[in-house]
Backbone bond lengths (Angstrom), bond angles and torsions (degrees), N, CA, C in turn:
res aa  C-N    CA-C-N  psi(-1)  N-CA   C-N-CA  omega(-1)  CA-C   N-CA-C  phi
1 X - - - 1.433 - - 1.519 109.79 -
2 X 1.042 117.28 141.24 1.811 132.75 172.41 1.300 78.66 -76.86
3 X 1.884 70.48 155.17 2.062 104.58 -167.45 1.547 90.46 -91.68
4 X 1.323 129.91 111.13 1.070 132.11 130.07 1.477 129.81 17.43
5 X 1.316 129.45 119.24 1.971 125.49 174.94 1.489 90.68 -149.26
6 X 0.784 166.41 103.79 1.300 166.88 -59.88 1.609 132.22 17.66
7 X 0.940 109.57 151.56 2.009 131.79 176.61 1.776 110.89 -114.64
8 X 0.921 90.19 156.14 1.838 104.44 -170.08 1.594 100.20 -162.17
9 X 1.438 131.35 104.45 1.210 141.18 -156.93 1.579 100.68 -111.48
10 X 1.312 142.74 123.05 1.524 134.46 157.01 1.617 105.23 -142.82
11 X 1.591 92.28 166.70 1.421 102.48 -170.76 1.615 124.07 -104.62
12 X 1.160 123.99 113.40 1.674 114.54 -165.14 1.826 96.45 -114.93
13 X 1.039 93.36 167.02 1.980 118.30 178.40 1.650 97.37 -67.35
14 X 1.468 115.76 150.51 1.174 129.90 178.33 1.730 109.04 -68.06
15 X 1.130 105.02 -27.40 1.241 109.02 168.05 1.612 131.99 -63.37
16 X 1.614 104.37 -53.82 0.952 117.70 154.78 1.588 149.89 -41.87
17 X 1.304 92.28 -39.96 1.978 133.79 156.80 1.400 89.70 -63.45
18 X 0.766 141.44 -64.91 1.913 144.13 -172.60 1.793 91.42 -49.48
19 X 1.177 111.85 -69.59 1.828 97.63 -155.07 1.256 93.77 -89.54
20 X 1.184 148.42 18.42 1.554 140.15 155.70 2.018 92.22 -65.78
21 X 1.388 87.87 -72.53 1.502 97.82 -163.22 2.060 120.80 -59.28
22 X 1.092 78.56 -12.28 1.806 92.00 166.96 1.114 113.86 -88.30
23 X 1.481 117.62 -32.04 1.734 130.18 176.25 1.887 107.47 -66.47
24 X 1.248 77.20 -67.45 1.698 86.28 171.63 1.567 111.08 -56.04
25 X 0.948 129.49 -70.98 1.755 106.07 161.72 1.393 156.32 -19.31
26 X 1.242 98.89 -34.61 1.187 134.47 137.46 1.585 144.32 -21.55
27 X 1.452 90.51 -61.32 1.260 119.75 -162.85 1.621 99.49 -118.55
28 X 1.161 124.46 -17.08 1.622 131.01 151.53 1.320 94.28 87.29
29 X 1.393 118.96 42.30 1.651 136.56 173.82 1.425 130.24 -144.54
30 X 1.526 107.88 116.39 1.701 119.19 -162.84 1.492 102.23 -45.20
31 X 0.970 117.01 115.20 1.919 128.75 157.37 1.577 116.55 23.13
32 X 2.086 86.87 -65.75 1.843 98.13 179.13 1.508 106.72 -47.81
33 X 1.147 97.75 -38.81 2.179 98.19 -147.55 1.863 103.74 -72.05
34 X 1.648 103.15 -30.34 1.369 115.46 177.25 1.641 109.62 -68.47
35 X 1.383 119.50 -39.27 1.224 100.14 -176.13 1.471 104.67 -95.02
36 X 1.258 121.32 -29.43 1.730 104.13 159.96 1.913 122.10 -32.01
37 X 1.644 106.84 -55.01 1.141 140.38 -165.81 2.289 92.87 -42.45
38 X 1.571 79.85 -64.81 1.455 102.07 179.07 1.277 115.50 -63.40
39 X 1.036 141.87 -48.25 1.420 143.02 162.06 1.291 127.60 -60.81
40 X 1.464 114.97 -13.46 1.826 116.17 174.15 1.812 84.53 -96.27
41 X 1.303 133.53 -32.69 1.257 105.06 -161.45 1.651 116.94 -94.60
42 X 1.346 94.91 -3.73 1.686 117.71 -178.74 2.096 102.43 -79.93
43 X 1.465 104.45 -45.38 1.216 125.29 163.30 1.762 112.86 -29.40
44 X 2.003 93.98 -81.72 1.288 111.31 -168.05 1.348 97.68 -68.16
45 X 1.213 139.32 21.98 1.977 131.01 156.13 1.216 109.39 -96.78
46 X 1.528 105.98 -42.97 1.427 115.86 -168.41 1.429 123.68 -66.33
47 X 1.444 123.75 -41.14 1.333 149.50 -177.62 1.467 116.09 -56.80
48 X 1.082 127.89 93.57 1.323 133.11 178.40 1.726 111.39 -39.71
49 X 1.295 101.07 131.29 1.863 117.71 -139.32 2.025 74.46 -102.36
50 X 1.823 104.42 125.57 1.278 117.86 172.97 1.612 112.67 -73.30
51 X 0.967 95.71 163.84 2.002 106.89 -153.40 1.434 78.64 -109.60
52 X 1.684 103.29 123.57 1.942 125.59 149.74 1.762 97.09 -45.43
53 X 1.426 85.16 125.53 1.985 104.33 171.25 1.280 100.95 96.86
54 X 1.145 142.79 -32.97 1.572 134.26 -133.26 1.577 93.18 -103.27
């Protein structure tokens, strides 16, 4: 993953803050890197896939 130069700030439920950080524990990765993790791979599904030749 590229190093990060930007911030992106949002607000979630205390609850929610709870199973991020249990997830990320988990997985033996600080909070940020998990929802980066999740958001590049949620991304690379979403992104309309470029056409061979075009």
């Amino acid at each position: 993953m590229a190093k990060t130069d930007t911030q992106i700030s949002f607000r979630v439920t205390s609850e929610f803050k709870a199973r991020l950080e249990a997830q990320a524990q988990r997985e033996r990765r600080a909070v940020s890197n998990l929802i980066l993790k999740v958001l590049e791979e949620y991304l690379d599904g979403a992104e309309p896939k470029e056409q061979a030749g075009s």
